[in-house]
Each structure stands twice: as structure tokens, then as C-alpha cells.
N, C-alpha and C positions, 0 to 999 in steps of 0.2 A: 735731907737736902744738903747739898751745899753750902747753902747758907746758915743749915742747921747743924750746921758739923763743929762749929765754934763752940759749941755747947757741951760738946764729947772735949772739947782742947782748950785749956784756960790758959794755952802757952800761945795762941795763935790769934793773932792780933787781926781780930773782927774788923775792924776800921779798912785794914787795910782790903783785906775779901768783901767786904761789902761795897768798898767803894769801887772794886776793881770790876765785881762783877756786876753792878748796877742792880735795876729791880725786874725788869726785864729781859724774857731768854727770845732775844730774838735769833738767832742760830742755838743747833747744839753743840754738844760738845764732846763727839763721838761719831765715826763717821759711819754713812749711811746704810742702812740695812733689806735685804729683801727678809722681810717676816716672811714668807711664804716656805723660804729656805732654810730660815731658822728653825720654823714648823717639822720640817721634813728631817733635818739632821737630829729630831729630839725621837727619830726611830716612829714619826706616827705615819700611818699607810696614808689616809686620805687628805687633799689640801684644809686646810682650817678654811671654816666661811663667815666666823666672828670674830674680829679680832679689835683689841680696844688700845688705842695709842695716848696716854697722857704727857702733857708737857713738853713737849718735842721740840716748841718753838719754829722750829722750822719746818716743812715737809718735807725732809728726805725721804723718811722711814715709808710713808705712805706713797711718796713717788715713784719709789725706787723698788717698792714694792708690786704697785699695779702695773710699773714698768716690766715688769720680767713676769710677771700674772702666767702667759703664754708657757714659759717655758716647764711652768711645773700643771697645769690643765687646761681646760677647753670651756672656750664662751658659754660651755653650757652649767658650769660650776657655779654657783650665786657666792659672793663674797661682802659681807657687810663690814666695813670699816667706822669702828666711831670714835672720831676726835676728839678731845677735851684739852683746852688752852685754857690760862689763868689769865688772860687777857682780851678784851673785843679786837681790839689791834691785831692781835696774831692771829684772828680768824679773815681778817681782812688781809692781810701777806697770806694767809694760804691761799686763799680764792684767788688771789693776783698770781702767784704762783701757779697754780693749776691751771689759769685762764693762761699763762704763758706757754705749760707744755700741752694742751691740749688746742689750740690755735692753730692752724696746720697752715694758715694764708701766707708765712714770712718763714724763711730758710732755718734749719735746725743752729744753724751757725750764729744768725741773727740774733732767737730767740735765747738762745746760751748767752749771746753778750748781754742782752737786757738783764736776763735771769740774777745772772750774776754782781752786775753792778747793783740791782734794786737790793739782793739780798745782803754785800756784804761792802759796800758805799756810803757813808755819811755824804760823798759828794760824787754828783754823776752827769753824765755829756746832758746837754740842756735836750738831746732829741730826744732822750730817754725820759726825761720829765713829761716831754709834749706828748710822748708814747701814754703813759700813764693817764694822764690827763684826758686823752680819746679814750680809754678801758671804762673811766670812771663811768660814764652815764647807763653802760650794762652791767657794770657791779653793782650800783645803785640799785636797778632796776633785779637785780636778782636778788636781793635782801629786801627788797620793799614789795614784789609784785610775784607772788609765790605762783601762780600758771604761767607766767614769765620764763618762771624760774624749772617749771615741769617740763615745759617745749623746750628751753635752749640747753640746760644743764641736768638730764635727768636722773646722773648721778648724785647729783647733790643734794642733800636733805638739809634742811634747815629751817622746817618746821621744829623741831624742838629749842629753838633757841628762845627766850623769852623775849616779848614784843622789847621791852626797855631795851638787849642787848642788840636789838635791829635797828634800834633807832640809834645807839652809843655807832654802829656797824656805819651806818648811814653817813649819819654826822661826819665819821673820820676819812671815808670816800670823797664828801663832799671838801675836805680840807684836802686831801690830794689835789682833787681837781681845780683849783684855785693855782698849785704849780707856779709857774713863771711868771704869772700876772702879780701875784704878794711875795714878793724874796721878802719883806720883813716879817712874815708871820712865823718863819724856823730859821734860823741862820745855822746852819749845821757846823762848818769853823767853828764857832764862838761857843757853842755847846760843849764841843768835842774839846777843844783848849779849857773851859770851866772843868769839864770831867779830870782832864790829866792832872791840873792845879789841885783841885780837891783829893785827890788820889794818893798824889807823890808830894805835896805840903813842901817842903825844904827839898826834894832829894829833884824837884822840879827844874832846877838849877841842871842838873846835873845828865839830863836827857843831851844825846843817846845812850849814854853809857848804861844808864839803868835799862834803857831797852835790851842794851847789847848783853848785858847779864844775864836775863829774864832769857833770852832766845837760847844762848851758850849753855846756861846751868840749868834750866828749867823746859824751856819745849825739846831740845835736841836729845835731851835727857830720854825724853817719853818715848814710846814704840814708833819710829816713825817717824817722826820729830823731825828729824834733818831734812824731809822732802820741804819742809819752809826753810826755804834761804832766809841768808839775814839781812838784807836790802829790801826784801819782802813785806818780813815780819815788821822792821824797824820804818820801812814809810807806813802802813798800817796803824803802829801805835803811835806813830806822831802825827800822822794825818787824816786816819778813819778811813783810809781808802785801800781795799785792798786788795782790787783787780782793776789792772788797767789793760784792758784786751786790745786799746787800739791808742795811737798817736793822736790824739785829741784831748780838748780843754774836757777836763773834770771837775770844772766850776759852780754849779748847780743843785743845790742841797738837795738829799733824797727823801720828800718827805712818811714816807713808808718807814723810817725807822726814828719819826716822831713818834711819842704816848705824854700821857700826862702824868704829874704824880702830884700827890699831896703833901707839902711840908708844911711842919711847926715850927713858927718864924716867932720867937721873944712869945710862945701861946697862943699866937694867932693861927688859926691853916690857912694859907696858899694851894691856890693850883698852880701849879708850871709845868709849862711845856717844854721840851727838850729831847736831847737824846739819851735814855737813860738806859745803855742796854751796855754790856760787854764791851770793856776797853783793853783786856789782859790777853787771854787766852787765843783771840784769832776767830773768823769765818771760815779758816783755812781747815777746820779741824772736819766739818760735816762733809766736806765733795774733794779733800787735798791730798789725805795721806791712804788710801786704799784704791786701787784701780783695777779694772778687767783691760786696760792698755797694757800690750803685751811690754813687759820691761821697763815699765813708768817710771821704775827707779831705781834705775841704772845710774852708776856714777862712774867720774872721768876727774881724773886728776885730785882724786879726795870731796868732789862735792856732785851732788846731783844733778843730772844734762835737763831735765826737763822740770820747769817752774812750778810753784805748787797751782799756779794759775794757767797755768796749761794744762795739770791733772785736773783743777778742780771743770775746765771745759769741756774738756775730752767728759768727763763724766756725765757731766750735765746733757751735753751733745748725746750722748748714747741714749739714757733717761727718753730725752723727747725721741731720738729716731726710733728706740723700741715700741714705745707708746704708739706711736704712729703706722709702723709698718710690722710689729710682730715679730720682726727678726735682729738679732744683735746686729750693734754698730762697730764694724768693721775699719769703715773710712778713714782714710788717712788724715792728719788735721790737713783744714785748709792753708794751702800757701801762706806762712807769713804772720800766721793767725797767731801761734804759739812763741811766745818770748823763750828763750832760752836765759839761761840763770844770766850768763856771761852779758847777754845784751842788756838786760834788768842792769846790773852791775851800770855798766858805761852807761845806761840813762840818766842814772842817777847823778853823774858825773853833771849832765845837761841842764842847763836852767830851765826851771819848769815852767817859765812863759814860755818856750820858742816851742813850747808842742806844737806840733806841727799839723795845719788841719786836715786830715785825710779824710776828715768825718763829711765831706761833702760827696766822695765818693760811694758813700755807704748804701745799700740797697734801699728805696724808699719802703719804707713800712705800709702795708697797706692800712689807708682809714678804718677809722674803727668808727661801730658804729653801736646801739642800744641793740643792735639784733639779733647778733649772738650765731650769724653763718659762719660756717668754716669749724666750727667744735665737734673735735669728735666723741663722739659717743662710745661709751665702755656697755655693753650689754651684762647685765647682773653682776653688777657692781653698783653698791650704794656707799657712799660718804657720807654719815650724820656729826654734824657740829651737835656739841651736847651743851646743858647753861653752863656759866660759870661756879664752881664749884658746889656741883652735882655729884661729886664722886660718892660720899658717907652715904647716901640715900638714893643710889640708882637701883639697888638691890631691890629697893620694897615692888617697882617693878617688875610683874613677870616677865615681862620680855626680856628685862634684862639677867635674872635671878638665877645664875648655874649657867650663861649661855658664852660667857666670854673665853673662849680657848687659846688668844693668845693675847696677852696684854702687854705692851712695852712703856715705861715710866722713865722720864728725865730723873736727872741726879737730884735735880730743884723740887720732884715730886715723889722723891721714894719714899720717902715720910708716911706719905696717904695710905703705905701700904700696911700701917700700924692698926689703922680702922677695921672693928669689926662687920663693918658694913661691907668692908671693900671684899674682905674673902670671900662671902655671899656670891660675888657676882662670875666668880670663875668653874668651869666645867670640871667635870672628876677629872680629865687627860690633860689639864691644862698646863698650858707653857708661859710665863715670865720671864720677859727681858728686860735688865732694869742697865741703865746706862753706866759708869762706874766711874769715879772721881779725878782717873786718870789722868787725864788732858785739862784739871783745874790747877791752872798751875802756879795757884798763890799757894795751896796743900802741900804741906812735906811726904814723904814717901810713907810714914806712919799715920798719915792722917788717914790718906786715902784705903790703907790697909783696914781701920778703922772703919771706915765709913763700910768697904766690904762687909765686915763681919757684922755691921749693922743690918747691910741688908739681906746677908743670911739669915738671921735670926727673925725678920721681917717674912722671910719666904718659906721659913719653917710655921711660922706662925698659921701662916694658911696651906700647910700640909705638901710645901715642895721642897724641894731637894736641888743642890747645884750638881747640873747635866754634866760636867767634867769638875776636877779639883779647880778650884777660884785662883788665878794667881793674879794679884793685888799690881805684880809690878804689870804684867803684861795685857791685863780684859783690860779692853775699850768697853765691854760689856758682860753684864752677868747674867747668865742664863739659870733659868730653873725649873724644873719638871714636876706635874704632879703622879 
């Protein structure tokens, strides 16, 4: 893991990687994949129809994957996807995510802006709260009320989750839905300024400038890197906001990227609530820097024409119109929709009360209700949420025992891949995709080299092999074959 990489480096100052990346992978950190393709470039004939995602934090992988399902076979192929998060929280941002692209009642444009404010906002438009707030009494209802949950969502499994984690599942829906009525239950500001202070200690003083290094010598550095401007990057790490799609107040804390944690206060434990997820590396990294938009990242005058918040749309946008209608998203962005760098730039310049409200213009969303019309349905396709750390002992199950053909593991969980349990559960042909250190960018360029060779040695371990030579500066991901 990442986290566990301090342990290979007694030069690299833990404090600072743990604080930067919090305890929570709410985004990843590596952008989005179709497994299905990945599948196919490892030279195997037929589509995979088990495939196992750890850690992801986000659902790109699995999005982006049922997203383009179509292009590699036919409704009649059975595909079983099974999830495992290290958190009840992140299984509550996928359902809300999923409930996002699978919703077909409000425009592909709409549901991209929501998407993305929920996913990568500490602070978001208050309608986007009050959005939330109406999803909650059918998320409720599909973690609590399992033939509920067979009629409206019958991709979704979530019988294997233990009663305790539906009720932890429950509980955090129902703090959602409280939204605008309790601003004092999460004040996201106040969070997100305690993370920076704890983080940067003295050098606090010194923002932007430590942003502006961090951007200069560390993300531009990386493959791709430069598609984050630095007005971008730099209102993000001083503000937690890191799409603004529209000329509107983004005042309204997001509580989707509240969790709780436990600290040891003088030997006592505490719970606190807060935001405790990635303050360094960006949301920019999972939907920013890879696009099917033809020429995303073309540049004009030494920096790139189009935002990483116009990429990260466009992507998202295509995601739902695939899902929805089977064919790529061609469409041109809507009028006005995409910022270019240059106007980001002169915003900046703008005080940010005089936002200007355009949000009254906005398409009304339609009511949401407990009932769950308007979702569409994937025909054989199943999503199973699995418990919380199930990995060491899913083998002893047959079902699970030799059937997993393609597994993909976060950076935060390649560790797991140490377990003898774990190699039990992959298929003779199977294929491994394990995220790669790249885009952590408190790691030196030796660490992350490091961390590779860790996880070769991890994928030899259960008898695979890297599908091409590993190159440490360039894989956003590491692939491996049995």
C-alpha cells in the first residue's frame, strides 16, 4: 500500500504521507479503466465474466467498465462484478454513484454535474444537497428492504454484506439526508483548513506557494500531469473544491465525503467526524488525464486548451450516454458548459461572492422518490458488495475458490496480495491489475519504483507475470498475467 511503502523507506517522512493522504481512498489515483479491454489486450479470446475490484474507492473501474460492456459482447454474456471497499461509506458513494448513471429521468449533462461535484467537492450548489437528500429515502430503502431492492436494482447484490454493515450503510444515508436542515453536523471549510494545518505545520504560513511547487515539481512531473492547470490544482488544495461546472455559490458542505475515525486523545479514544480523505494528489487523477475526446489535450501557447474539468465531464458524460443508449458519446460539449484554462485563469482573478447565480436557470431535477422508476436495468450483470475485510478467507468459499479471472487492486490494497488466501481465489488464465504509485505524489521517483517491484514479487507469488516490461516512470497501472 501506500501507506505501507514508509516501511520499504526510513528516508520518507510518514507524517507527511499520512497526513496528506488521510485514512480514506475516497477517489483513486489512476485513471479509469475498462477491465473488459484490459481482459482482451492480455490475448484472452473470450470476455471475462468474474472479475474482482478491491479498493478502488471510487467506481470508475466498474463504471467505465459496464459502460462500454456493448462494445466487446452481447446482453447475452453473464458478467459478475464483485466489489470490496475498506469502508461502509464507500459502499454508500458507489450506490449513489450508480444511482446517478443509471437514472435516465434528468439530462446526461445534469447528471455529470452532480456526479462530479458529489465526487470530488468538500463544498457543493445547495440544489445539489437537496438532490441527495430526495435519493436518500430509496438508498435507504435498498440496503434495508432486500425485494425492494430485487424489483428496482436487480443488478445489485447486497445480500452478502453483514446485517451490522447495513445498518453502519443506513445510519450514513440517513446523516445525508438531514443535508440543509443541520449545517452544524459537518462544516466541510473547517475540516478541510484543520487537514491543511495538520498537514503543512509551519510551511502553512506559506500556501500557495507550497501548492505551486507540489503542482510544478510533482503532478506536471507525472504522465499527464500538465492536463491539471495550476488555478485548478491550487483552488482544490486550498479549498477542497475541485469542479466548478457552473457560475454558482458553492457554499454547502458535501456530506458524502464525511466518515468517521477513531483517535487517541492523551489515551482516551474519540470518534470524530470529518473529512478525512486525500488533500494532496487531486480527484483530478481518476476522470482528468485520459480521454476518448478526440484531441483533449491539445495545447496552445505552451499550456493546454481544454480544463482538466472539462475532461473529467466529457468523460463522465460519455460513461452515462453509453450506459444508457449502447453507443459512444460523440456529442459536442454543451454550449458554455466547459471552462477553458484561460477563463478558469480570469475567474480567479473575480471575487468569489459575486458568483453569479445562473443556478436558477438550471433544469429542474426531477423529484425523487422511494420507488426507484426510471433505473435502468443491465440484463446479466450482477454487482455483489462483499463484507469488510473478506479478502484472506473468500477462498474457503467455492464459489469464490479459482473463479476470479480478472482482479484489480488499489495501491492502498496491494498488500492483500501477500495472503495466501488471496491467490486461491484466481483462475488458471487469470489477469491482475494492480494501480501503481505513480500519481502519489508525496513518493519520490525511487519509491514508487520500489513499490513496482513490490508488486511484482506479489504477482509472482501467485504465479503471474508482467504482460509487458513494468516501466515504474510511466504505468498508471500494472498489469499481470497467469
Amino acid at each position: 500500500s501506500s501507506r505501507d511503502m514508509s516501511q520499504d523507506s526510513p528516508a520518507l517522512d510518514r507524517h507527511s504521507i499520512e497526513t496528506g493522504l488521510g485514512s480514506i481512498t475516497w477517489w483513486g489515483f489512476s485513471p479509469a479503466l475498462d477491465l473488459q479491454q484490459v481482459w482482451l489486450d492480455a490475448n484472452r479470446s473470450e470476455p471475462a465474466q468474474t472479475m474482482l475490484i478491491v479498493g478502488s474507492g471510487d467506481q470508475r473501474h466498474l463504471l467505465t467498465t459496464l459502460a462500454r460492456l456493448r462494445r466487446h459482447c452481447t446482453s447475452s454474456t453473464p458478467l459478475k462484478i464483485f466489489v470490496l471497499e475498506t469502508d461502509c461509506s464507500l459502499y454508500c458513494r458507489a450506490m449513489l454513484q450508480l444511482l446517478l448513471c443509471l437514472d435516465t429521468r434528468a439530462s446526461v449533462q445534469e447528471r455529470a454535474e452532480l456526479f462530479l461535484e458529489l465526487y470530488g467537492n468538500t463544498l457543493v450548489r445547495e440544489q445539489t444537497v437537496d438532490h441527495v437528500t430526495r435519493l436518500c429515502p430509496m438508498l435507504i430503502r435498498l440496503v434495508t428492504d432486500p425485494e425492494f431492492c430485487q424489483q428496482t436494482a436487480p443488478m445489485l447484490q447486497l445480500g452478502d454484506l453483514k446485517f451490522r454493515e447495513r445498518d453502519i450503510m443506513e445510519a450514513v444515508f440517513k446523516f445525508w439526508k438531514q443535508g440543509l436542515a443541520d449545517r452544524k453536523g459537518f462544516d466541510a471549510q473547517l475540516c478541510w483548513d484543520l487537514r491543511l494545518r495538520q498537514h503543512l505545520g509551519v510551511r502553512y504560513d506559506a500556501i500557495p506557494n507550497v501548492f505551486d511547487w507540489d503542482h510544478q515539481m510533482r503532478l506536471v512531473e507525472r504522465p499527464n500531469g500538465a492536463q491539471v492547470s495550476r488555478p485548478e490544482y491550487l483552488h482544490w488544495r486550498t479549498k477542497g473544491v475541485a469542479f466548478r461546472l457552473r457560475e454558482a455559490a458553492y457554499d454547502a458542505s458535501n456530506r458524502t465525503l464525511c466518515s468517521g475515525i477513531v483517535l487517541s486523545v492523551a489515551g482516551e479514544r474519540h470518534a470524530r467526524r470529518g473529512y478525512w480523505g486525500d488533500i494532496v494528489c487531486s480527484p483530478y487523477l481518476g476522470w482528468g488525464l485520459v480521454s476518448e475526446w478526440p484531441d483533449y489535450d491539445r495545447s496552445a501557447n505552451g499550456q493546454r486548451v481544454n480544463s482538466v474539468g472539462a475532461v473529467c465531464e466529457y468523460n463522465v458524460c460519455s460513461v452515462m450516454h453509453e450506459l444508457s443508449t449502447g453507443t459512444r458519446y460523440e456529442q459536442q460539449q454543451a454550449e458554455g458548459a466547459t471552462a477553458t484554462v484561460t477563463e478558469i485563469i480570469e475567474e480567479e482573478t473575480e471575487e468569489a461572492g459575486e458568483a453569479k447565480q445562473d443556478d436558477n436557470k438550471v433544469e429542474k431535477l426531477p423529484e425523487s422518490s422511494d420507488k426507484g422508476d426510471g433505473l435502468l436495468s443491465m440484463d446479466n450483470v450482477w454487482i455483489t458488495f462483499l463484507p469488510l475485510g473478506c479478502l484472506p478467507t473468500l477462498a474457503n468459499k467455492a464459489k469464490f475458490r479459482g473463479q476470479i479471472q480478472l482482479a484489480s487492486f488499489s495501491n492502498s490494497t496491494a498488500h492483500l496480495l501477500a495472503d495466501e488466501g488471496v491467490a486461491q481465489l484466481f483462475s488458471e488464465s487469470a489477469v491482475l491489475v494492480v494501480e501503481s504509485a505513480l500519481y502519489m505524489l508525496e513518493l519520490r521517483q525511487d519509491q514508487v519504483a520500489q513499490f513496482a517491484d513490490r508488486v511484482a514479487t506479489f504477482a509472482a507469488n501467485i504465479g503471474a507475470k508482467p504482460l509487458r516490461q513494468l516501466d515504474p516512470e510511466k504505468d498508471a497501472h500494472l498489469v499481470f498475467a497467469k
